[in-house]
N, CA, C and O atoms as a Maestro MAE file, in Angstrom:
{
 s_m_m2io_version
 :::
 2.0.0
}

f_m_ct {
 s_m_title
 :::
 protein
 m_atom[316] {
  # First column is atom index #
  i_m_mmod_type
  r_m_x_coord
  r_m_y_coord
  r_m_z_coord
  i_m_residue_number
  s_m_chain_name
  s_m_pdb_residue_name
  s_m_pdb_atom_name
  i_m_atomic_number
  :::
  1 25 9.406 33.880 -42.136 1 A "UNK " " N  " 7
  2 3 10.790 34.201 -41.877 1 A "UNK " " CA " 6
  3 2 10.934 34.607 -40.409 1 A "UNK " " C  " 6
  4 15 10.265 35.520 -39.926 1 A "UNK " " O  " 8
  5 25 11.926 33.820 -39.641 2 A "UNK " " N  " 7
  6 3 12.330 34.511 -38.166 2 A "UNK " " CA " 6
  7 2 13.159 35.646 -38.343 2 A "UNK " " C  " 6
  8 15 14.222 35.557 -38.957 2 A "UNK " " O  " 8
  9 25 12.702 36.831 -37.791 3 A "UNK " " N  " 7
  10 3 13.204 38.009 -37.667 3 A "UNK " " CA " 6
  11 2 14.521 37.999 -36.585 3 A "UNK " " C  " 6
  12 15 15.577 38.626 -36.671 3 A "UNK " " O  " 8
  13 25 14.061 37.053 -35.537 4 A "UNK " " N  " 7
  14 3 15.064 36.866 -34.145 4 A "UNK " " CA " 6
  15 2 15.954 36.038 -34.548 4 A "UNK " " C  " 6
  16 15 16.299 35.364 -33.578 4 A "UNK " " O  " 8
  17 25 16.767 35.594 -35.916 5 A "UNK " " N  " 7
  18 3 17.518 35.136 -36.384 5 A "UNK " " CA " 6
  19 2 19.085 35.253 -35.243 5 A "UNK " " C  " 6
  20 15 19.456 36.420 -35.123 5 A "UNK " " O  " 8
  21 25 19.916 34.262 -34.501 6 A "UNK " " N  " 7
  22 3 21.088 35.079 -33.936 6 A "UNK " " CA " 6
  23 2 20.705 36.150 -32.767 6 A "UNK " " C  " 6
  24 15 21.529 36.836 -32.161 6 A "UNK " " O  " 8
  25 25 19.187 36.161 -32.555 7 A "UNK " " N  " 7
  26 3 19.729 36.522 -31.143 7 A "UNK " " CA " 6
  27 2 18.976 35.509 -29.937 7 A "UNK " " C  " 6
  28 15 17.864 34.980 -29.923 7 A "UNK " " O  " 8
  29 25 20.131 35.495 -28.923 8 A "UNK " " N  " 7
  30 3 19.552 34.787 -27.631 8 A "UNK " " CA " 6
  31 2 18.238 35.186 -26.987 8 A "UNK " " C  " 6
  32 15 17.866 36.314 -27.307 8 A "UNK " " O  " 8
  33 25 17.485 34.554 -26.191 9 A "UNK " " N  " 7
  34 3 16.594 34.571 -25.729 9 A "UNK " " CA " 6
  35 2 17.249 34.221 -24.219 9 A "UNK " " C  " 6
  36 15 17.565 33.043 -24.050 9 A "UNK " " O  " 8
  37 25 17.481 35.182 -23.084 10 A "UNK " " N  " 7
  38 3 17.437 35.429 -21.820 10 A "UNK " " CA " 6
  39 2 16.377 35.230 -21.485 10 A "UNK " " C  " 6
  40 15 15.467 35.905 -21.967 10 A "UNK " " O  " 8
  41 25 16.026 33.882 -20.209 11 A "UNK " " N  " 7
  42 3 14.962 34.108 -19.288 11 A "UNK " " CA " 6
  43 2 15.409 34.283 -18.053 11 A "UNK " " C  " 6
  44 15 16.509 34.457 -17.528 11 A "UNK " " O  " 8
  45 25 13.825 34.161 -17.557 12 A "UNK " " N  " 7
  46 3 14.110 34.205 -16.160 12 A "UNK " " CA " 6
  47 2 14.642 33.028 -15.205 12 A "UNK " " C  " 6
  48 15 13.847 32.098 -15.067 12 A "UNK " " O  " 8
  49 25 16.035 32.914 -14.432 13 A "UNK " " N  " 7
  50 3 15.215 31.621 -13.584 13 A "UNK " " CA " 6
  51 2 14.420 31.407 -12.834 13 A "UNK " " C  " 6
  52 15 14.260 32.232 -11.934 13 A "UNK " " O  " 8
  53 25 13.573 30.195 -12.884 14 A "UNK " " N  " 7
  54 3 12.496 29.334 -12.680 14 A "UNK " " CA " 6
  55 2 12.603 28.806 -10.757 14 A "UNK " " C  " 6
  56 15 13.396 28.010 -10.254 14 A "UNK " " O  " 8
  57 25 12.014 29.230 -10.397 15 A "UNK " " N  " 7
  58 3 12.200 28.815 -8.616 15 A "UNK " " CA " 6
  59 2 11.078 27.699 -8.737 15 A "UNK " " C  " 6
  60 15 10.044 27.888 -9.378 15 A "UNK " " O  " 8
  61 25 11.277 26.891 -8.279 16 A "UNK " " N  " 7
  62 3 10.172 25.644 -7.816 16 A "UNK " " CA " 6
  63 2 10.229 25.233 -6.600 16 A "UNK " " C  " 6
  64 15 9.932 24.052 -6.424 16 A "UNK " " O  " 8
  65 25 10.592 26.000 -5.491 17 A "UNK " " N  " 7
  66 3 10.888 25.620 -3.962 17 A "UNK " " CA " 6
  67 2 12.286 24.994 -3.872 17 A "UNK " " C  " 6
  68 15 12.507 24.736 -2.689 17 A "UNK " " O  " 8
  69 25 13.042 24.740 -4.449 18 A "UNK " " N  " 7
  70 3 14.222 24.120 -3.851 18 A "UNK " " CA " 6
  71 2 15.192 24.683 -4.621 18 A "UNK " " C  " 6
  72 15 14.946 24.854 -5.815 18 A "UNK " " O  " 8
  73 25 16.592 25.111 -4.028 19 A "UNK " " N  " 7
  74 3 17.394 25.778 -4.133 19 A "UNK " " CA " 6
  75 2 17.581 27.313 -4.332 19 A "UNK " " C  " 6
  76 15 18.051 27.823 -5.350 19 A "UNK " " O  " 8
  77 25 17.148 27.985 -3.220 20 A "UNK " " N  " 7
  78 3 16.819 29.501 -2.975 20 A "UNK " " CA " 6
  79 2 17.692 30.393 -3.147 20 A "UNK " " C  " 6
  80 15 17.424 31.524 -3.554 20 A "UNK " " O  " 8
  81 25 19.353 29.802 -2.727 21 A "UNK " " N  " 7
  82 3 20.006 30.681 -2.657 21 A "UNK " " CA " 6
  83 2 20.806 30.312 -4.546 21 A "UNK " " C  " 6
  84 15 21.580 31.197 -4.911 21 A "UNK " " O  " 8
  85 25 20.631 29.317 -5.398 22 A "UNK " " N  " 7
  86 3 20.966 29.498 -6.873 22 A "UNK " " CA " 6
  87 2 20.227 30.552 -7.295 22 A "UNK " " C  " 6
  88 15 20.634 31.602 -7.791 22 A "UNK " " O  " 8
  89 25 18.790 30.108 -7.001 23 A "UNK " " N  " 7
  90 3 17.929 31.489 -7.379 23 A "UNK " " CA " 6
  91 2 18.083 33.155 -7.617 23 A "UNK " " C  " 6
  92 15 17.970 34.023 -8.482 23 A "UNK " " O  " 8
  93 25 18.477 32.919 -5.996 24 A "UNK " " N  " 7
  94 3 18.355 34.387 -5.757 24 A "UNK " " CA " 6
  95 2 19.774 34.826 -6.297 24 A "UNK " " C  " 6
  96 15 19.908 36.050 -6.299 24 A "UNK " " O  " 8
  97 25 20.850 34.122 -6.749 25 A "UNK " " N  " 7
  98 3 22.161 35.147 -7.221 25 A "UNK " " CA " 6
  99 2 21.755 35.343 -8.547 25 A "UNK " " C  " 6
  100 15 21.865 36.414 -9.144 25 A "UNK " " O  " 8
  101 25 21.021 33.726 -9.269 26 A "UNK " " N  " 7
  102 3 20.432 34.526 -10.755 26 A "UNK " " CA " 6
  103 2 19.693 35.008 -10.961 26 A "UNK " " C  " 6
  104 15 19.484 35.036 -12.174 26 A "UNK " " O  " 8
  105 25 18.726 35.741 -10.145 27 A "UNK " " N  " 7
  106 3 17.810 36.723 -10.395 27 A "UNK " " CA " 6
  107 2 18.614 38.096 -10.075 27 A "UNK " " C  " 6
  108 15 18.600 39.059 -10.842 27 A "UNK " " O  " 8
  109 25 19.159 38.071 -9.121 28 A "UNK " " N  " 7
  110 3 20.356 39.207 -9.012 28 A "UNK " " CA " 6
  111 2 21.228 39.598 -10.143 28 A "UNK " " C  " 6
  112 15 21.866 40.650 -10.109 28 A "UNK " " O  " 8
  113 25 21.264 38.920 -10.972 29 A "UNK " " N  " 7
  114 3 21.891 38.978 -12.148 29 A "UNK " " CA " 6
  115 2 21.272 38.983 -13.111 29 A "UNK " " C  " 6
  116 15 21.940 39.238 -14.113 29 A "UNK " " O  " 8
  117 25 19.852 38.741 -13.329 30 A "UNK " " N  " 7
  118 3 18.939 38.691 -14.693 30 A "UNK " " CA " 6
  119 2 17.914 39.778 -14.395 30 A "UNK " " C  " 6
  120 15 17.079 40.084 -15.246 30 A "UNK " " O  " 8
  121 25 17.945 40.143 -13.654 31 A "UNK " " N  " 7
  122 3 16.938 41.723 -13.361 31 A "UNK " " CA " 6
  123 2 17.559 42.802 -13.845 31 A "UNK " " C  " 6
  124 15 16.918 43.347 -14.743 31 A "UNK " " O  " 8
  125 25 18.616 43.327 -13.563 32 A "UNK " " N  " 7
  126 3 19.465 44.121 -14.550 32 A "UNK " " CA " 6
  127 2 19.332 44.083 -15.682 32 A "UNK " " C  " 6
  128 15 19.106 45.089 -16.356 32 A "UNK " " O  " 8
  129 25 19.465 42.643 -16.258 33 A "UNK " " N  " 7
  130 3 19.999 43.100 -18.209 33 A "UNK " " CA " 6
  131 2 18.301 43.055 -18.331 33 A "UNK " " C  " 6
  132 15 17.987 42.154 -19.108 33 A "UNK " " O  " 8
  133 25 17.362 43.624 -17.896 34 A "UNK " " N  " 7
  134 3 15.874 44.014 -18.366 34 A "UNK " " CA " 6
  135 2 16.126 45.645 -18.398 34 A "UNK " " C  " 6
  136 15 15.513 46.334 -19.214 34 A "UNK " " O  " 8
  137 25 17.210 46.315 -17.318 35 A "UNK " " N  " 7
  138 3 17.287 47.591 -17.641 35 A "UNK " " CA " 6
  139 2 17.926 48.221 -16.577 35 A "UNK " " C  " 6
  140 15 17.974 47.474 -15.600 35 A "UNK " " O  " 8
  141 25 18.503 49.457 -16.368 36 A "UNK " " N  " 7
  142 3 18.988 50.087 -15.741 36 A "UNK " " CA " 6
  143 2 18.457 50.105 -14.092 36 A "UNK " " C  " 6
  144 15 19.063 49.814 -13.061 36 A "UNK " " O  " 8
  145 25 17.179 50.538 -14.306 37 A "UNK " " N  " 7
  146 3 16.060 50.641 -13.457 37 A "UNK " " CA " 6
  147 2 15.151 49.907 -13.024 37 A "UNK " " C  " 6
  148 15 14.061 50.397 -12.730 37 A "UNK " " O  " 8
  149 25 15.458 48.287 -12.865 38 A "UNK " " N  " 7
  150 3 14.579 47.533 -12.524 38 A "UNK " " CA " 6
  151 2 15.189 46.964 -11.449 38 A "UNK " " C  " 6
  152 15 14.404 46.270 -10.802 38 A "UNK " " O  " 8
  153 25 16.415 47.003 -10.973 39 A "UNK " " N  " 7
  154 3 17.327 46.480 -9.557 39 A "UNK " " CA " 6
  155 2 16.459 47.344 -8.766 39 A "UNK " " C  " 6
  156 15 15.387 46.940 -8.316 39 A "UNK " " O  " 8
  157 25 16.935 48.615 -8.575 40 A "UNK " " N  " 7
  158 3 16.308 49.872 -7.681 40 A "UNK " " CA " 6
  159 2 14.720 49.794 -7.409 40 A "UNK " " C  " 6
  160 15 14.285 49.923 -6.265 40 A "UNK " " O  " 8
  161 25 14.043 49.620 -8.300 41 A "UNK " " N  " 7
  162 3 12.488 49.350 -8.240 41 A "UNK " " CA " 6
  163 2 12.444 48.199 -7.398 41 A "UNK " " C  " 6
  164 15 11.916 48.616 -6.367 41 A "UNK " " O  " 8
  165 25 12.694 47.009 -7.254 42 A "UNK " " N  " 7
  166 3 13.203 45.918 -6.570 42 A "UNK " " CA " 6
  167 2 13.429 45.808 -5.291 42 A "UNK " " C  " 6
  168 15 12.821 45.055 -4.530 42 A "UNK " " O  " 8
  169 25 14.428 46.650 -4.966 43 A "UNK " " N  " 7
  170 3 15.456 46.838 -3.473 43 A "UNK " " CA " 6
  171 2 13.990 48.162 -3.159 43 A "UNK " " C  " 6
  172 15 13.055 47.901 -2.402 43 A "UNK " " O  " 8
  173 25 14.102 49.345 -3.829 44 A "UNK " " N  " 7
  174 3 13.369 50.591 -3.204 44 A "UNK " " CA " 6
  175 2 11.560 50.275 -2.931 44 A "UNK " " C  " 6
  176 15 10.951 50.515 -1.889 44 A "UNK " " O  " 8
  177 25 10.969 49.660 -4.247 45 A "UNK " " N  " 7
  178 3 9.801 49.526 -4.135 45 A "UNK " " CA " 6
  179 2 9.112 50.414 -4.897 45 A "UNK " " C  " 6
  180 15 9.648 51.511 -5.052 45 A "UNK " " O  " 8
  181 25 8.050 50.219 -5.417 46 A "UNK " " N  " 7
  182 3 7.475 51.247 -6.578 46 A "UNK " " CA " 6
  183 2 5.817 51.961 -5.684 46 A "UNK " " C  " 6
  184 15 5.165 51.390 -4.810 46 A "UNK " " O  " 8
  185 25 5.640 52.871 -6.101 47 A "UNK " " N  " 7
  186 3 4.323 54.034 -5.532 47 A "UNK " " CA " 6
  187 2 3.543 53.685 -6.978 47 A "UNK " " C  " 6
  188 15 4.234 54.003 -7.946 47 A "UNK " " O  " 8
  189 25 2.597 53.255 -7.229 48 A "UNK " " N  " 7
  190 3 1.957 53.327 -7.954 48 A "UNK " " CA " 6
  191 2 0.872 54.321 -8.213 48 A "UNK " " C  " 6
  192 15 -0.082 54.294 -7.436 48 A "UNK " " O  " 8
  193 25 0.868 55.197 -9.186 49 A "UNK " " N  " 7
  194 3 -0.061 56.373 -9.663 49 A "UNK " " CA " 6
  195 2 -1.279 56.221 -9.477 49 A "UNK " " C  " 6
  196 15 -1.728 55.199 -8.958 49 A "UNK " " O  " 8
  197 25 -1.805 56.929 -9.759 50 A "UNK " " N  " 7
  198 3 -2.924 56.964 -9.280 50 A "UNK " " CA " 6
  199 2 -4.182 56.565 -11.001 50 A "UNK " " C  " 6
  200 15 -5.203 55.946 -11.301 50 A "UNK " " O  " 8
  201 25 -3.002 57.554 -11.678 51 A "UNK " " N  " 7
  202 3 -3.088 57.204 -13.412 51 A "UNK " " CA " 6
  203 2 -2.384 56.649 -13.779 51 A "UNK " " C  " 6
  204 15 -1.462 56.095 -13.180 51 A "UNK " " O  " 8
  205 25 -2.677 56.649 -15.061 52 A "UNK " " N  " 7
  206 3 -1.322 56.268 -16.031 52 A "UNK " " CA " 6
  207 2 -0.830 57.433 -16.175 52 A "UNK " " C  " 6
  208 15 -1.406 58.469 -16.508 52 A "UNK " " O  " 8
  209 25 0.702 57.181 -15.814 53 A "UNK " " N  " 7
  210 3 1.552 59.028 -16.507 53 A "UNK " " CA " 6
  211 2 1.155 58.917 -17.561 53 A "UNK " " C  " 6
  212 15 0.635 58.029 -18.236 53 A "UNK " " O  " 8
  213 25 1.554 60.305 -17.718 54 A "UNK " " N  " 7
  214 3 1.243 61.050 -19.301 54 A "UNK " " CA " 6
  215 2 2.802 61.367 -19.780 54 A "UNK " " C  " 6
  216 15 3.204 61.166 -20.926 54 A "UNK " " O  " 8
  217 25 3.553 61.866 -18.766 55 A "UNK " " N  " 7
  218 3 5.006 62.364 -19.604 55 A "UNK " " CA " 6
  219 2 5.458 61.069 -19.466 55 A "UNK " " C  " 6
  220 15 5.051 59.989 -19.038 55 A "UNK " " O  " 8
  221 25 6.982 61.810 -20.258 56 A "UNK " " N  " 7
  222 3 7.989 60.570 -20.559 56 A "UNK " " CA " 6
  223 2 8.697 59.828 -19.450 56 A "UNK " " C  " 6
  224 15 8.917 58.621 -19.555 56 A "UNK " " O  " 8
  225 25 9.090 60.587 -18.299 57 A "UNK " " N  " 7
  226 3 9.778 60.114 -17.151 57 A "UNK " " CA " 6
  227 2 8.492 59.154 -16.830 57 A "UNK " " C  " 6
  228 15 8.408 57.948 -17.059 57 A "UNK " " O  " 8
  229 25 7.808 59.753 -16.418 58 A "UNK " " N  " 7
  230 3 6.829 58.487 -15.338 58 A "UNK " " CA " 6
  231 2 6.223 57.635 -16.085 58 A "UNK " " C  " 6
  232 15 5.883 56.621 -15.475 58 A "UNK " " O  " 8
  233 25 5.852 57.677 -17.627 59 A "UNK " " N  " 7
  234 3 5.833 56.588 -18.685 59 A "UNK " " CA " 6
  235 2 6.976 55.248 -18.493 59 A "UNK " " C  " 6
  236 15 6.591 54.101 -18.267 59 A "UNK " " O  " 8
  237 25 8.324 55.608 -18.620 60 A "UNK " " N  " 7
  238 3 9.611 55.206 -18.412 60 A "UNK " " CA " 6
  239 2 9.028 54.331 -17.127 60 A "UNK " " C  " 6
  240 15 8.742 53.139 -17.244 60 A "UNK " " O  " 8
  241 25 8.911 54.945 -16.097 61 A "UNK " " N  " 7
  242 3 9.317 54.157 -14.946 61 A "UNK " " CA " 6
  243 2 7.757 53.238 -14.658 61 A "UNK " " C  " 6
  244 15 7.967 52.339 -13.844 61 A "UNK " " O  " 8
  245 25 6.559 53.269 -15.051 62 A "UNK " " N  " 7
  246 3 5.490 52.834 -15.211 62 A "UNK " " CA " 6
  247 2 5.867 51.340 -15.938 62 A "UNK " " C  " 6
  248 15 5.437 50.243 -15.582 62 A "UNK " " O  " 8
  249 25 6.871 51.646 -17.149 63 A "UNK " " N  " 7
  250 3 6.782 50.612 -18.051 63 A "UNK " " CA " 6
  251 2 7.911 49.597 -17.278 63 A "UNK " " C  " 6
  252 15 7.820 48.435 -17.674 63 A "UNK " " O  " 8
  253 25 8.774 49.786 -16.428 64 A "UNK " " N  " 7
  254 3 10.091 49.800 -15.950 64 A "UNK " " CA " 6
  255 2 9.002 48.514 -15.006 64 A "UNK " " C  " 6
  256 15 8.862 47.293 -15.085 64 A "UNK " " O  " 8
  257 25 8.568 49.319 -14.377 65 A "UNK " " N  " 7
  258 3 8.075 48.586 -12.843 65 A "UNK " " CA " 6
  259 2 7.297 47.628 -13.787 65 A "UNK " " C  " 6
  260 15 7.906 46.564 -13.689 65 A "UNK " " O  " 8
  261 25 6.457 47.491 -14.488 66 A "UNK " " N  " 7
  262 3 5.846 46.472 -15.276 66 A "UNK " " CA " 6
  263 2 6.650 44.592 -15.993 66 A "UNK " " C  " 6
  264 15 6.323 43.409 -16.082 66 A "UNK " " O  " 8
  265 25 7.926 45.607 -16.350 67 A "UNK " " N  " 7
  266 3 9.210 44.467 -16.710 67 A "UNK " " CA " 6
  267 2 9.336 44.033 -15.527 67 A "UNK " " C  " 6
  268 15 9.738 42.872 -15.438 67 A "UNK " " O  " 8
  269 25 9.016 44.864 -14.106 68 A "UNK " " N  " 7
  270 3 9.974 43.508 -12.789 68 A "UNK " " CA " 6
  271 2 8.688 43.012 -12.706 68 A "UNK " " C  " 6
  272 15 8.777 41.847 -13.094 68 A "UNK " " O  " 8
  273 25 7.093 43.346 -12.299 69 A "UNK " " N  " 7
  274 3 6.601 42.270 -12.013 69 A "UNK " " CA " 6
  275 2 6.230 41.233 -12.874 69 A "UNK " " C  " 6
  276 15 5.972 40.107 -12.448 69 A "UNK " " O  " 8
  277 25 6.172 41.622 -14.393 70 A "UNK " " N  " 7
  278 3 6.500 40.211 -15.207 70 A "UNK " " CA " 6
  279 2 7.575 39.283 -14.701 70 A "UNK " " C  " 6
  280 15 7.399 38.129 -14.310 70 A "UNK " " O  " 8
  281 25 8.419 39.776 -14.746 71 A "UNK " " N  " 7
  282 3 10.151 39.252 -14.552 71 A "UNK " " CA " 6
  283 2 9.434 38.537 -13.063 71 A "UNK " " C  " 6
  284 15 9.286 37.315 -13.047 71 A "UNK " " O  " 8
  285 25 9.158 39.081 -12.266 72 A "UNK " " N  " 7
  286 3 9.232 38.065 -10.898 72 A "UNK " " CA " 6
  287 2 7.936 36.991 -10.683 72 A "UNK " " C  " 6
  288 15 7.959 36.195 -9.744 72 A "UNK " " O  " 8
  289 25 6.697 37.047 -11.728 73 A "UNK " " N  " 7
  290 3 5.981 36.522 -11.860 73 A "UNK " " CA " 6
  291 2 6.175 35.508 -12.756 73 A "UNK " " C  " 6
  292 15 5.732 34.377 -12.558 73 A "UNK " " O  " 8
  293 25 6.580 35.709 -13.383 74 A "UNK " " N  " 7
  294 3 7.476 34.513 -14.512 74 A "UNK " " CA " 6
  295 2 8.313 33.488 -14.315 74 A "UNK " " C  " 6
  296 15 8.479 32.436 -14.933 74 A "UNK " " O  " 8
  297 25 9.070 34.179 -12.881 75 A "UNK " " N  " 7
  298 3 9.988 33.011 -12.638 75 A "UNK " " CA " 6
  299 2 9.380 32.064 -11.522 75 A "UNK " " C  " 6
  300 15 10.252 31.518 -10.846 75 A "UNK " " O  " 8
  301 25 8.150 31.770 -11.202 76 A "UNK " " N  " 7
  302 3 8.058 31.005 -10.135 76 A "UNK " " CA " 6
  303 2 6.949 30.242 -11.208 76 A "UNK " " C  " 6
  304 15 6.225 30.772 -12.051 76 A "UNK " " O  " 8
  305 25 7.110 28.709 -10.828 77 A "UNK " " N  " 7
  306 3 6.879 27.554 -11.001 77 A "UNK " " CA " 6
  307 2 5.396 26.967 -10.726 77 A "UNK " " C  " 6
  308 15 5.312 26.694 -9.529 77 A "UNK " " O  " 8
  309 25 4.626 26.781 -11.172 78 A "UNK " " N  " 7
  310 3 2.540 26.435 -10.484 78 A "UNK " " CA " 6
  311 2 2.954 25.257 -10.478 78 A "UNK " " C  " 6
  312 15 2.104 24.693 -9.789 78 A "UNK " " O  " 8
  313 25 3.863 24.319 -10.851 79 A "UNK " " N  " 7
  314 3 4.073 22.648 -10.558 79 A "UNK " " CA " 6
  315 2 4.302 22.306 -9.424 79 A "UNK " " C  " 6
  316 15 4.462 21.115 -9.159 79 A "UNK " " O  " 8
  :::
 }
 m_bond[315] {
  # First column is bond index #
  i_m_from
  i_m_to
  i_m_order
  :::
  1 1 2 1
  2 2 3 1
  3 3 4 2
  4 3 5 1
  5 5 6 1
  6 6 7 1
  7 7 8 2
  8 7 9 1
  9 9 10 1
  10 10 11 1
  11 11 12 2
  12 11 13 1
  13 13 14 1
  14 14 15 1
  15 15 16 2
  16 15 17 1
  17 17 18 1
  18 18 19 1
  19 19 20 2
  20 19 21 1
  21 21 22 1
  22 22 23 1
  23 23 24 2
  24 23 25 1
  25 25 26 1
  26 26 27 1
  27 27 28 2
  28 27 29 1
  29 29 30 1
  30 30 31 1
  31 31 32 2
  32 31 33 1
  33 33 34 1
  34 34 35 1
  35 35 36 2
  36 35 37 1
  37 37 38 1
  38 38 39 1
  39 39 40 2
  40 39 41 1
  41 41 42 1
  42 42 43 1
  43 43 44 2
  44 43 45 1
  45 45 46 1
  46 46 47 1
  47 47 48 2
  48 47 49 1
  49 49 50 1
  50 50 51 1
  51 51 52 2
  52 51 53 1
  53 53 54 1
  54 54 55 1
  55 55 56 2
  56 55 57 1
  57 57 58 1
  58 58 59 1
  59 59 60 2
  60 59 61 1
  61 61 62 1
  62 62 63 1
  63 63 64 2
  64 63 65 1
  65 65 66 1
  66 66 67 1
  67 67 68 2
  68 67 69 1
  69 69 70 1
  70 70 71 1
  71 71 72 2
  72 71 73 1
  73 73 74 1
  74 74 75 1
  75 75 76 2
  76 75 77 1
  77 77 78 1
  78 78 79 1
  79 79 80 2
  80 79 81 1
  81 81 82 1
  82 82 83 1
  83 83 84 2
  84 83 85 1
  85 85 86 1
  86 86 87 1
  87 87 88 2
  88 87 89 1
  89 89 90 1
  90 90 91 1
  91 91 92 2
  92 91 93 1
  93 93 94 1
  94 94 95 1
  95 95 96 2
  96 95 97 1
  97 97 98 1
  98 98 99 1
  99 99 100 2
  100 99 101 1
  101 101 102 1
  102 102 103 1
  103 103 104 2
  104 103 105 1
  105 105 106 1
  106 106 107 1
  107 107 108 2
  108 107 109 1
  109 109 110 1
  110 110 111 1
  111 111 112 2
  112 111 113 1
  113 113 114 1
  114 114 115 1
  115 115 116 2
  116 115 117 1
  117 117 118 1
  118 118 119 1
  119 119 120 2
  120 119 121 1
  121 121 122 1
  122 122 123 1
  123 123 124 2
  124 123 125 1
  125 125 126 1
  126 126 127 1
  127 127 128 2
  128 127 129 1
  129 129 130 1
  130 130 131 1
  131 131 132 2
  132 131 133 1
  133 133 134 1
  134 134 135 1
  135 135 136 2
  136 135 137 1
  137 137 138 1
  138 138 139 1
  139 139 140 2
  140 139 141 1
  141 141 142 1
  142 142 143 1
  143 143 144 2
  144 143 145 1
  145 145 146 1
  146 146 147 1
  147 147 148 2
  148 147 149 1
  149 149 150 1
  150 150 151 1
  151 151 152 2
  152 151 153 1
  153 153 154 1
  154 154 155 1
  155 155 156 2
  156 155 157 1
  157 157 158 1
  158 158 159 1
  159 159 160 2
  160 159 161 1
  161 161 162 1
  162 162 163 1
  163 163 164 2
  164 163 165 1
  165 165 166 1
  166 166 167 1
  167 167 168 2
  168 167 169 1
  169 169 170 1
  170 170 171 1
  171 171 172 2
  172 171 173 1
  173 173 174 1
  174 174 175 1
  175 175 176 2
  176 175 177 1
  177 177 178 1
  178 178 179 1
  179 179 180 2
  180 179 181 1
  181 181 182 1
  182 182 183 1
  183 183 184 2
  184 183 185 1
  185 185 186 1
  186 186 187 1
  187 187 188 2
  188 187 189 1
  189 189 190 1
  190 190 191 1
  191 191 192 2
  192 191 193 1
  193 193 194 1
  194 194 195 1
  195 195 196 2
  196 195 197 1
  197 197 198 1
  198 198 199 1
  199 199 200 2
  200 199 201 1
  201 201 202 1
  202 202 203 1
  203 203 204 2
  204 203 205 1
  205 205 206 1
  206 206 207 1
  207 207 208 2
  208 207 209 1
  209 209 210 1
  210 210 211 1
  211 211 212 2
  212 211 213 1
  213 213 214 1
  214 214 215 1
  215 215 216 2
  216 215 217 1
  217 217 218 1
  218 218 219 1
  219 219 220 2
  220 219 221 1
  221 221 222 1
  222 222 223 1
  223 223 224 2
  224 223 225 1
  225 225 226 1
  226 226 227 1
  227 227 228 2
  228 227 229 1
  229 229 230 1
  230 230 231 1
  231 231 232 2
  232 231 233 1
  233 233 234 1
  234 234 235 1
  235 235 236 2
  236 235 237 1
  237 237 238 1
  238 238 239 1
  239 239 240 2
  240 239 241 1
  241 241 242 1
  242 242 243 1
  243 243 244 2
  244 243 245 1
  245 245 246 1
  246 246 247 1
  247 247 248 2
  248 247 249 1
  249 249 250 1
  250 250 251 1
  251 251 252 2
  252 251 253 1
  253 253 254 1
  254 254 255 1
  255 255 256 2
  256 255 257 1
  257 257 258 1
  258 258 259 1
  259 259 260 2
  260 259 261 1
  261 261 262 1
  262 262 263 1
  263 263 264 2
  264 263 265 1
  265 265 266 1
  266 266 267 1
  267 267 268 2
  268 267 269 1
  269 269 270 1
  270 270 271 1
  271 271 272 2
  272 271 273 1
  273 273 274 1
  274 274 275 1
  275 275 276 2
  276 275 277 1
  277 277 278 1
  278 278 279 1
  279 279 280 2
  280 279 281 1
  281 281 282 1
  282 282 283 1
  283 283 284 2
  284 283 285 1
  285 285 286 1
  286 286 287 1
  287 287 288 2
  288 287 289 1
  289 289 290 1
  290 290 291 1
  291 291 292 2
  292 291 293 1
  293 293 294 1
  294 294 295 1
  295 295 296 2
  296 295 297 1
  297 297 298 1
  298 298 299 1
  299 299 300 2
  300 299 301 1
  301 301 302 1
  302 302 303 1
  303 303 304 2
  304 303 305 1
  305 305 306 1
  306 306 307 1
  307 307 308 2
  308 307 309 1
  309 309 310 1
  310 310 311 1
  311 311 312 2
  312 311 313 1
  313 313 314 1
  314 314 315 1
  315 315 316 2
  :::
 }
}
């Protein structure tokens, strides 16, 4: 049984070298609906720990920064 019955599947778009600036407005627009906090990580840049946090805030933003470099590793093309 599919559980994901009715709901969409959002990706990323796909860059393959040509057309940079389609790209870059839909990634401007598909980095957000991953979360509040993944534009800012993006534009600001992330400090990476030294650990893994232990509390909830730096858990949060550990897991946060993890969704953009999937998200920006995902969208580029090895063809």
């Amino acid at each position: 049984m599919n559980n994901h019955k009715g709901m969409g599947c959002i990706k990323p778009p796909i860059f393959n070298g040509s057309n940079l600036v389609y790209r870059k407005i839909r990634t401007r627009a598909y980095l957000p609906s991953l979360g509040a906090n993944v534009w800012e990580i993006v534009e600001g840049g992330y400090q990476f720990p030294a650990e893994i946090p232990t509390n909830y805030t730096g858990k949060k933003l550990y897991e946060t920064n993890a969704k953009v470099v999937n998200a920006l590793f995902g969208s580029f093309s090895y063809s």
